[in-house]
Structures are given as structure tokens and as C-alpha cells.
C-alpha positions as a printed NumPy array, in Angstrom:
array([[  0.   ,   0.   ,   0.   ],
       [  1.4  ,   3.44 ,  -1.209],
       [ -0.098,   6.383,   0.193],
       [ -0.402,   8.981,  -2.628],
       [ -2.426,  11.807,  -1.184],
       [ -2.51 ,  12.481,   2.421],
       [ -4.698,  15.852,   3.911],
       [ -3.226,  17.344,   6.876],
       [ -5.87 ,  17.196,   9.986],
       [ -6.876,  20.487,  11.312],
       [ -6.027,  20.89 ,  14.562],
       [ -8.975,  21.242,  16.861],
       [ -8.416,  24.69 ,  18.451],
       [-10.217,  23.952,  21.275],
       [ -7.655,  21.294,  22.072],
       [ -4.74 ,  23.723,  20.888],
       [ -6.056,  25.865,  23.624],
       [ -5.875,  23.652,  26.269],
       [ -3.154,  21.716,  25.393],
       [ -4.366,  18.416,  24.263],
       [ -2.03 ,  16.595,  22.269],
       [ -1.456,  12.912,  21.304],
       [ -2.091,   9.955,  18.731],
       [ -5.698,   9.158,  16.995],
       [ -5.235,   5.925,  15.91 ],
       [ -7.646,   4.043,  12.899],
       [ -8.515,   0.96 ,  11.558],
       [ -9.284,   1.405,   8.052],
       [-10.093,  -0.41 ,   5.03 ],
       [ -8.842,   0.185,   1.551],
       [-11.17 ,  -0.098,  -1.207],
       [ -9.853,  -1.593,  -4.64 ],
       [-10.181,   1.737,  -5.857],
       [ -8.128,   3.551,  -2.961],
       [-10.054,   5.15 ,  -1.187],
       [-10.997,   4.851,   2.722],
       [-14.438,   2.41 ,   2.453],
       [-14.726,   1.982,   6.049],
       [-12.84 ,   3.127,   9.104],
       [-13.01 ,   2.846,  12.672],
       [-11.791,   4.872,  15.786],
       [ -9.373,   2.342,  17.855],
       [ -7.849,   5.036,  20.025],
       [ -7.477,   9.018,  20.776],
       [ -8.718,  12.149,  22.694],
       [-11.734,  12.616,  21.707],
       [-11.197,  16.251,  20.918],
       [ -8.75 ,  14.9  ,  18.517],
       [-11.076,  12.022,  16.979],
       [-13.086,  13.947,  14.624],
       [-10.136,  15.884,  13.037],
       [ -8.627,  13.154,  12.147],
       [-11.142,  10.694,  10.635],
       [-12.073,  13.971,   8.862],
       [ -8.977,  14.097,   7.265],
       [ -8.008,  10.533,   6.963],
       [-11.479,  10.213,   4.927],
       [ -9.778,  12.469,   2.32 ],
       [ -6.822,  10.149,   2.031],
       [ -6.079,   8.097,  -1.192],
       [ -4.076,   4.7  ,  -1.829],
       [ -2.481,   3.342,  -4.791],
       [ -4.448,   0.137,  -4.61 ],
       [ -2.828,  -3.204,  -3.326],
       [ -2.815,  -5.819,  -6.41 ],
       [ -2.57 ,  -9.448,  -5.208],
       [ -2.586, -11.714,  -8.403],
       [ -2.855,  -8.917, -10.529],
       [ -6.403,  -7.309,  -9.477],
       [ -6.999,  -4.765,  -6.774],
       [ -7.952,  -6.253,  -3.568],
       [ -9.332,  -4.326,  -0.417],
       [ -6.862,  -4.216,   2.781],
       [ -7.391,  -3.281,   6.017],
       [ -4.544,  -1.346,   7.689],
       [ -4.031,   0.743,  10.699],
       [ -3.319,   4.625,  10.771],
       [ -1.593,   6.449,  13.38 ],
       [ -2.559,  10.35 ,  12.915],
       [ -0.404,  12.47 ,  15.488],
       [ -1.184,  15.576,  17.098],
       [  1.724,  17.89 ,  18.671],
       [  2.023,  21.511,  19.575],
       [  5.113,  22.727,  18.519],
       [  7.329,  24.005,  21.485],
       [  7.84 ,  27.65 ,  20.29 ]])
């Protein structure tokens, strides 16, 4: 699997503002096509959550070919949140 367009999350600012930072982390499937068919929340703030299935919607795939044809594959994402120290 070759990730071939990734979207940047937005970064909740609620969470900015308080602080909150940390790993979402997904369970996704990968259509034959690419794209994100189906995806679940495994782990994360949940003022982080929706920012990143948001964006991890968006995301595309060269498709995995097993025998030659596209097959679906589920995978696991890791989207990380961090304030930057400045």
C-alpha cells in the first residue's frame, strides 16, 4: 500500500487551547479503488477524533494488487497531534 495523497488534519483549536495533544489511531479499510471504504476509531482524545477521521477520509491509496487485481486491505493509521514548542 502506497499512500499517494494524504490531507493534513486540522487541529482542533479547542484542544490547541488547552493543550491536548497525542495519537488518533484508525482501523481502516482500503477499497480496490483507494479510497478509505470503512474506518473505525481504535484510540485518541476525543477532541482529537473527529479531526482526524475527517482528514483521513480524504486520504487516497495506490491500490494493493494481489494476483494482478486490486484487492481491499485493512490497515491501521496512526494520525499524530503535537504543539510545537515555540
Amino acid at each position: 500500500m502506497h499512500l499517494i495523497d494524504r490531507i493534513q488534519p486540522n487541529y482542533p483549536p479547542i484542544a490547541r487551547a488547552v493543550g491536548v495533544q497525542g495519537q488518533v489511531i484508525l482501523r481502516a479499510i482500503i477499497s480496490r479503488q483507494g479510497t478509505i471504504a470503512n474506518l473505525q476509531v481504535v484510540s485518541g482524545h476525543p477532541m482529537l477524533v473527529k479531526a482526524a477521521v475527517d482528514a483521513v477520509k480524504q486520504w487516497r491509496y495506490r491500490p494493493y494488487v494481489l494476483n494482478g487485481q486490486p484487492v481491499e486491505v485493512e490497515t491501521q493509521i496512526t494520525v499524530n497531534f503535537l504543539l510545537s514548542g515555540g
